[in-house]
C-alpha positions as CSV (number, residue, x, y, z in Angstrom):
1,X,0.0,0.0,0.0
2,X,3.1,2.7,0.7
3,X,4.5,1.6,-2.5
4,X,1.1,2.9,-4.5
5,X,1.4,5.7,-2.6
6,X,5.3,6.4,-4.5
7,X,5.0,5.9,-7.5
8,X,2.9,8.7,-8.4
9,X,5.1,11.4,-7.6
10,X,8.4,9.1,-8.6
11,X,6.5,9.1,-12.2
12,X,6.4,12.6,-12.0
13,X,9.7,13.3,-11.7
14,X,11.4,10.9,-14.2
15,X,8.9,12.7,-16.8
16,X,10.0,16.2,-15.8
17,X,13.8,15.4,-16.0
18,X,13.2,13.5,-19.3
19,X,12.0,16.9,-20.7
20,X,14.4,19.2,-19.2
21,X,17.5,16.6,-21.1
22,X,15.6,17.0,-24.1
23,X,15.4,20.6,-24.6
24,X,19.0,21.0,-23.1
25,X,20.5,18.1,-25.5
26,X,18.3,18.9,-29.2
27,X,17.4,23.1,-28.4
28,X,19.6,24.0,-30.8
29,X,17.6,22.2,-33.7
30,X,14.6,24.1,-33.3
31,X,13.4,26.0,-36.2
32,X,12.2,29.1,-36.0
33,X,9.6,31.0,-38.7
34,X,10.4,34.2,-39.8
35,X,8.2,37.4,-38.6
36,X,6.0,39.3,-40.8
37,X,8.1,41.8,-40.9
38,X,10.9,40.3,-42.2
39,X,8.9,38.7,-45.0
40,X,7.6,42.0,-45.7
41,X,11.1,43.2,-46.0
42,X,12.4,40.4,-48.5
43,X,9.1,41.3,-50.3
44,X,9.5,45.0,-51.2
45,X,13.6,44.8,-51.3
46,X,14.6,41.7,-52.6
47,X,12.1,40.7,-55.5
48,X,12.7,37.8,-57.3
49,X,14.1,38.1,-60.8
50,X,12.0,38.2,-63.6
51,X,9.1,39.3,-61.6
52,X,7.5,42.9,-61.9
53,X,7.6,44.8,-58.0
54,X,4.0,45.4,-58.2
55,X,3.6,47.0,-55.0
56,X,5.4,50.0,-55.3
57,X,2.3,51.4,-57.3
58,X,0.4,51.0,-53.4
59,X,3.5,53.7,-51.7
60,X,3.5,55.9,-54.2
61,X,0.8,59.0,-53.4
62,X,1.0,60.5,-57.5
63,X,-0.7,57.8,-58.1
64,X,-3.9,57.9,-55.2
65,X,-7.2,58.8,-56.2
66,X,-8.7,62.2,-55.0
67,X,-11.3,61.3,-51.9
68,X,-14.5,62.9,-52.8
69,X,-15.9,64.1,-49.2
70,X,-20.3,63.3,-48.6
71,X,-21.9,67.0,-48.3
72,X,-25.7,68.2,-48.2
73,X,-26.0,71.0,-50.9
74,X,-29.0,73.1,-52.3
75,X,-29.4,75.0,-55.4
76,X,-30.2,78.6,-54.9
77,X,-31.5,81.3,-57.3
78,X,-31.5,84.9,-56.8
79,X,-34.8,86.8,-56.1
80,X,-35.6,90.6,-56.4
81,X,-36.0,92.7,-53.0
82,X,-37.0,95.9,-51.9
83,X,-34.3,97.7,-49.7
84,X,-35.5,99.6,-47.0
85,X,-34.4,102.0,-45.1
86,X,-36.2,101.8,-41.5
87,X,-35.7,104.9,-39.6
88,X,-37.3,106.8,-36.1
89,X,-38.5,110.3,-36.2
90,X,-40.9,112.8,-34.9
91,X,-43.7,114.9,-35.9
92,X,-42.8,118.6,-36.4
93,X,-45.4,121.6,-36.7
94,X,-45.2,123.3,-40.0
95,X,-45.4,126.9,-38.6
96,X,-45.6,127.2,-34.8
97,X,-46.4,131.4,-33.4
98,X,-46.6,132.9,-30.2
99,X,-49.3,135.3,-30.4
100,X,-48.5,138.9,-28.9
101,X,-50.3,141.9,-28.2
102,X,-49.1,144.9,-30.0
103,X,-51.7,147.8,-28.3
104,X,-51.9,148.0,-24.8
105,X,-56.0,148.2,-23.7
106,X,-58.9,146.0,-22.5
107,X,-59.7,143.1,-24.3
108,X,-63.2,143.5,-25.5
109,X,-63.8,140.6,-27.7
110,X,-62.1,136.5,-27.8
111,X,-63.4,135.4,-30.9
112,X,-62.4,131.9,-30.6
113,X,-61.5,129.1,-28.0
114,X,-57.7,127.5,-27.7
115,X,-58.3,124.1,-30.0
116,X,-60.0,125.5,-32.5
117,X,-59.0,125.8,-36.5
118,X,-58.7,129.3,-37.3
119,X,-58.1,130.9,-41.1
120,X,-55.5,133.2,-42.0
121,X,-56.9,137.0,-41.4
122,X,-59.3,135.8,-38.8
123,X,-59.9,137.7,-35.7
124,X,-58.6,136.1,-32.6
125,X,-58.7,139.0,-29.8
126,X,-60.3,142.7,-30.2
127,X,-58.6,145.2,-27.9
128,X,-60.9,148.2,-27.1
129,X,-60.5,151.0,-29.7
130,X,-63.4,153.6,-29.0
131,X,-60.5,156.1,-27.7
132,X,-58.3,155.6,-30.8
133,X,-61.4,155.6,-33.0
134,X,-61.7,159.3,-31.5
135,X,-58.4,160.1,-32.2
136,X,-58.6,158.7,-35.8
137,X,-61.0,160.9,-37.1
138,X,-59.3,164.0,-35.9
139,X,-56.1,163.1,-37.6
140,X,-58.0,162.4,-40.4
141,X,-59.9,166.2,-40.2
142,X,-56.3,167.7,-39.6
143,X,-55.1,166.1,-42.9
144,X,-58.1,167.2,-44.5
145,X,-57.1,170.9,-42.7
146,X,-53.6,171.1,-43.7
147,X,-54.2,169.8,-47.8
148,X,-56.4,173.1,-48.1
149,X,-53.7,174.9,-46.5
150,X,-50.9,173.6,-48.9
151,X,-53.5,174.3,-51.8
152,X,-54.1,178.2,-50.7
153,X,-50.4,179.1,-49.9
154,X,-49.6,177.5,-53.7
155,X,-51.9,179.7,-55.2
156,X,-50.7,182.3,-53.3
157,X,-47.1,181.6,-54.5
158,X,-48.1,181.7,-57.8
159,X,-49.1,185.6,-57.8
160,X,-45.4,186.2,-55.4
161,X,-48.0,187.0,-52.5
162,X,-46.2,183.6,-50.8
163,X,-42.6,182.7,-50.6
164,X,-41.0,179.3,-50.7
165,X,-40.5,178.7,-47.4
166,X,-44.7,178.9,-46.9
167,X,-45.3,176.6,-49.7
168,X,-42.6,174.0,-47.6
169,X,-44.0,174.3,-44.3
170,X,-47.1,173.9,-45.6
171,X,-46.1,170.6,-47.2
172,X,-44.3,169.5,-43.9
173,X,-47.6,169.8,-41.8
174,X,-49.7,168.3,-44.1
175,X,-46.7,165.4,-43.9
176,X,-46.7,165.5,-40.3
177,X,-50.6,165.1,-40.3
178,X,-50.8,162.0,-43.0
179,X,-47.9,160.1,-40.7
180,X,-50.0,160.6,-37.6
181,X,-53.2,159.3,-39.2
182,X,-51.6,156.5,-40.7
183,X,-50.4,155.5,-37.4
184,X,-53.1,155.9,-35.4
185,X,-54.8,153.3,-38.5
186,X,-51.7,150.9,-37.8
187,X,-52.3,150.8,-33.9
188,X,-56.2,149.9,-34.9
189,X,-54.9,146.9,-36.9
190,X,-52.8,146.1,-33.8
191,X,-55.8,146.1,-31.7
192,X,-57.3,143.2,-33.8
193,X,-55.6,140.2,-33.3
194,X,-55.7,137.9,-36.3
195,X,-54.3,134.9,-37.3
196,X,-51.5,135.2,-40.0
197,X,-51.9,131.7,-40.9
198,X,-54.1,128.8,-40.6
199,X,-53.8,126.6,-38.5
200,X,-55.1,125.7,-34.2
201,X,-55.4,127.9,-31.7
202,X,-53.4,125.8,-29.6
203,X,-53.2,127.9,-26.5
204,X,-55.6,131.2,-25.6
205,X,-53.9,133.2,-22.8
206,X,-56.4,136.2,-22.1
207,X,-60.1,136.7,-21.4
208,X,-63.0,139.2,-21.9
209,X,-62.4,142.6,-19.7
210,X,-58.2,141.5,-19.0
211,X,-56.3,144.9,-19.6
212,X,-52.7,143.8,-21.5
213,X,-49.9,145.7,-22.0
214,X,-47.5,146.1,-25.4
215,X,-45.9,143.2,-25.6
216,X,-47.9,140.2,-23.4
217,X,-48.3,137.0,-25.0
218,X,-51.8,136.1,-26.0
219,X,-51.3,132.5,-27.0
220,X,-49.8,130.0,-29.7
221,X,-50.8,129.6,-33.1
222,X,-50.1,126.0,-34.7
223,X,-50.3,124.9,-38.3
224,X,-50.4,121.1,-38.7
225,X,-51.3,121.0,-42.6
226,X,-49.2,120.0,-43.8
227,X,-47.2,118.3,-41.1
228,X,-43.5,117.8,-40.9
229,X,-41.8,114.8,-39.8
230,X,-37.8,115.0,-38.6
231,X,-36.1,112.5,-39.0
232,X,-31.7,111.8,-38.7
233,X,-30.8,109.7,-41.8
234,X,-26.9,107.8,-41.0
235,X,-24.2,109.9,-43.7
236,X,-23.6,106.3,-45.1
237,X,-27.2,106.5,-46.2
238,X,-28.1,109.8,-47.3
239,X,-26.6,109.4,-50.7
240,X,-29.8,107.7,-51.5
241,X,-32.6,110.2,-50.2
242,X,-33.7,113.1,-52.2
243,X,-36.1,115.6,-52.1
244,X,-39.4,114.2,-53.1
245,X,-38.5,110.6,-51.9
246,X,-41.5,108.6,-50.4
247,X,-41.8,107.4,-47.2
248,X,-44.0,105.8,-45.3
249,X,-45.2,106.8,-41.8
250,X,-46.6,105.1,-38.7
251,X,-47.4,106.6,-35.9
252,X,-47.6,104.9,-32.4
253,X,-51.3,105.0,-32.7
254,X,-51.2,102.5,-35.6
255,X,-51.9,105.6,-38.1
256,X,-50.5,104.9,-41.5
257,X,-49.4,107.7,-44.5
258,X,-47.5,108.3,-46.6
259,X,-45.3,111.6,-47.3
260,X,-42.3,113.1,-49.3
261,X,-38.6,114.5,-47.9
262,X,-38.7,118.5,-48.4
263,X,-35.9,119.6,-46.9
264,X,-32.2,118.1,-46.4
265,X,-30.2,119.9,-43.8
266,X,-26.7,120.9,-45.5
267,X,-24.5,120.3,-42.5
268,X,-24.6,116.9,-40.5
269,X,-24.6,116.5,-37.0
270,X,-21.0,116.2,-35.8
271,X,-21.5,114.1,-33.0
272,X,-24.0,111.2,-34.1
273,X,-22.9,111.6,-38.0
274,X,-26.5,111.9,-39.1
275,X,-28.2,114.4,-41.3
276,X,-31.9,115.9,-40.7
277,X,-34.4,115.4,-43.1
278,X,-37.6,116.6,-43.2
279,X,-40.8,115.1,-44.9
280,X,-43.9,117.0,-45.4
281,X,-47.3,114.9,-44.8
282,X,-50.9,115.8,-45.9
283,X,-52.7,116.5,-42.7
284,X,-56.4,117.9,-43.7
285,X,-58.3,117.2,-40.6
286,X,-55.6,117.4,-38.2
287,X,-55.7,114.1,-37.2
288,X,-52.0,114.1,-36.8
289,X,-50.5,116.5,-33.7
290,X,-47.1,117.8,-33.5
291,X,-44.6,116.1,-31.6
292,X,-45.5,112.6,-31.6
293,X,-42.7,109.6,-32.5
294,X,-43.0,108.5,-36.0
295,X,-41.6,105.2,-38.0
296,X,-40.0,106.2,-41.5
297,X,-39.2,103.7,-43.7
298,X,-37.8,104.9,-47.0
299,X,-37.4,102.8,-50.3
300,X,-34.3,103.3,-51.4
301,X,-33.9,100.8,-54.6
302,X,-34.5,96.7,-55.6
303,X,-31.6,94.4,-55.7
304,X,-31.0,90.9,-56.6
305,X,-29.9,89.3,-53.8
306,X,-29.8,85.3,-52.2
307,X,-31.9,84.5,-48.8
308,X,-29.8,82.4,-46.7
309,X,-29.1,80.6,-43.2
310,X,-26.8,82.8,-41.0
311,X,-25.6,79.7,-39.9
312,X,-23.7,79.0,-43.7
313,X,-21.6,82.5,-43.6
314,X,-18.2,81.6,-43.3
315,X,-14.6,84.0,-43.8
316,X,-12.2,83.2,-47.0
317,X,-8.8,84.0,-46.1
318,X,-8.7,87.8,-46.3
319,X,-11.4,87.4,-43.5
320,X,-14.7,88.7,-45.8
321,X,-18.0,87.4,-45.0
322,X,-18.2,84.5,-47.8
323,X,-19.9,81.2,-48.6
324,X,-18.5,78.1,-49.6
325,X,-20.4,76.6,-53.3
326,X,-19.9,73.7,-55.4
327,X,-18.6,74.3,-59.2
328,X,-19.4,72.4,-62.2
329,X,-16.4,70.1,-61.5
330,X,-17.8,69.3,-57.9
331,X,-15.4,71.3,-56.1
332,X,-15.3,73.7,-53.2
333,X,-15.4,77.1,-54.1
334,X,-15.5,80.1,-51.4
335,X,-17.2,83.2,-52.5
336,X,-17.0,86.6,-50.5
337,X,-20.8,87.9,-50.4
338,X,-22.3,91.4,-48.9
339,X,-24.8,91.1,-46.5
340,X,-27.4,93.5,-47.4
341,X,-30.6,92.4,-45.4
342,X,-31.0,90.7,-42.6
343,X,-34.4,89.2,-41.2
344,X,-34.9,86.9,-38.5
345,X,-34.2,83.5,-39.3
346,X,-32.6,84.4,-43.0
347,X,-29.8,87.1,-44.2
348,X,-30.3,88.1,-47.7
349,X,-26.4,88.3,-49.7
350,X,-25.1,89.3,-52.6
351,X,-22.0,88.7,-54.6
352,X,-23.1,85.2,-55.8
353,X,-24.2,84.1,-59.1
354,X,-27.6,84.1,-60.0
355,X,-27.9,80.4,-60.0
356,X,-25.5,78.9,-57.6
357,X,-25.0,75.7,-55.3
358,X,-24.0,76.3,-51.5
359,X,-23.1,73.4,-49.4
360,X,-25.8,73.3,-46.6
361,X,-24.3,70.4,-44.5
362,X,-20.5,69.4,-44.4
363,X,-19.0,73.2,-45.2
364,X,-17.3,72.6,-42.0
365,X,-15.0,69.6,-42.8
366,X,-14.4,70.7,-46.7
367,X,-12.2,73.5,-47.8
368,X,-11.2,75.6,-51.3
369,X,-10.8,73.1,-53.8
370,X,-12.2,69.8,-52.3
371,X,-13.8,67.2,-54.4
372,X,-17.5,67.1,-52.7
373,X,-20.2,64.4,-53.7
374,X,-23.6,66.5,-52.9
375,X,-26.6,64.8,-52.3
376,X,-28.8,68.0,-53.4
377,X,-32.4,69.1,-51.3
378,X,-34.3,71.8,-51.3
């Protein structure tokens, strides 16, 4: 039973010292196979003789095809806009006057009510004139006085019973006379106070019985029609207004109209670069009121131009605003382009053919002169 026991482990190591003597006594006949890299070697510098080295054709990059790089493109033709030119601005009077009183006296009469439309030569405020009605007529019975005067002493000169110097005097009173009935008719016309234009009685500063002085203001005088709107136009813009270009108008109220530039200041503003313009706009029933904030959007000229993604602007290597295209030949092509409108979700460019490819997918991993193959959508 102890002998079973031995003889698996003597077993054991008989085998393992068998194998140890063999590797030791034949190692130097084993046979080892060359690497891959070695057979590669004999391969490409060591060709057998009489046999053509077809793979140098593989190493040598003359000879590669060029990769044509997978992009997303869309054909794009060019479409006729309107260019605008969106502006803010304000409503201006036409003519704007602060009534005053030219003769002092109580005011009699107030002929109309502040807010209402007045005509030109219509009487506002009558200052009392009974006293210089007075005076009137006797300057005007003097004048009478001193012609018959004048008319006597020239006979009189005519027979030498008068000298010269009668005849002169005589015409110097009859002077003096005319001048003071002429002013006494001026200060009656002061004491009427009419409107020298048309337009509202925007403010009425006096009542019935109120004595005024030379001199105190009365009220204002407003002409709305037409009615002026101001507006700064940018000096890179002006080039393109003129007088008698259309606008058109809206006003915060959601009023709508239409007018024409009739006035273009000669000198700019020096410190926002901007010119005034004024536009005149009908205004029969005065619906429209002086100093109000007006939209002006001008219409300056139509342009052919391309609607695009913002997203597909890219720079070309003088750093321009451009976009990359696909020729005839299937190759990239980067175009410089002027953006001329811009919207919302779209910028409108020009600088591109009429009819023209753009790559819409892809543009960022292709550059000038790639082969592309575009799968085209619209």
């Amino acid at each position: 039973m102890a002998l079973k026991n031995k003889i698996g482990p003597i077993t054991a190591v008989v085998v393992a010292a068998a194998a140890v003597t063999w590797m030791v006594i034949g190692g130097n006949g084993i046979t080892v196979s060359p690497t891959d890299t070695d057979t590669h070697s004999q391969n490409t510098t060591t060709p057998s003789a009489g046999f053509p080295q077809t793979n140098q054709s593989v190493d040598n990059p003359s000879n590669k095809s060029q990769v044509a790089y997978p992009v997303q493109a869309t054909t794009l033709t060019a479409q006729v806009i309107e260019m605008h030119l969106p502006l803010s601005g304000s409503t201006m009077a036409e003519d704007t006057l602060q009534l005053m009183n030219s003769y002092p006296g109580r005011v009699t009469k107030r002929a109309v009510e502040q807010g209402q439309f007045v005509e030109q030569g219509e009487t506002i405020v009558q200052i009392d004139t009974r006293t210089l009605a007075l005076q009137l007529e006797q300057a005007s019975l003097l004048v009478k006085q001193k012609q018959l005067e004048l008319d006597g002493i020239k006979k009189l000169n005519l027979t030498n019973l008068s000298s010269k110097v009668n005849v002169a005097q005589a015409e110097t009173d009859l002077a003096s006379a005319k001048a003071t009935e002429r002013a006494l008719q001026v200060d009656v016309e002061n004491a009427n106070v009419t409107a020298p234009f048309s337009g509202v009685l925007n403010s009425l500063e006096v009542q019935e019985g109120q004595v005024l002085a030379a001199g105190a203001s009365i009220g204002h005088l407003v002409s709305v029609n037409p009615i002026k709107i101001s507006v700064n136009v940018p000096q890179n813009k002006i080039q393109h207004i003129d007088l008698g270009t259309q606008g058109s108008i809206l006003l915060e109220s959601g009023y709508e109209t239409e007018g024409f530039v009739s006035y273009i200041s000669a000198v700019a503003d020096t410190s926002s670069r901007t010119v005034r313009v004024e536009m005149e706009v009908a205004n029969p029933d005065n619906r429209i009121a002086a100093g109000l904030t007006a939209k002006v959007d001008f219409l300056l000229d139509m342009q052919r131009a391309h609607p695009l993604s913002p997203a597909l602007l890219t720079l070309d290597d003088a750093g321009n605003t451009a976009i990359k295209t696909i020729d005839i030949d299937n190759q990239v092509v980067i175009v410089p382009v002027e953006i001329i409108k811009s919207e919302r979700a779209q910028v409108w460019v020009r600088g591109l053919p009429d009819n023209v490819n753009i790559i819409t997918v892809g543009q960022g991993f292709v550059s000038a002169g790639d082969l592309v193959k575009a799968h085209y959508t619209r």
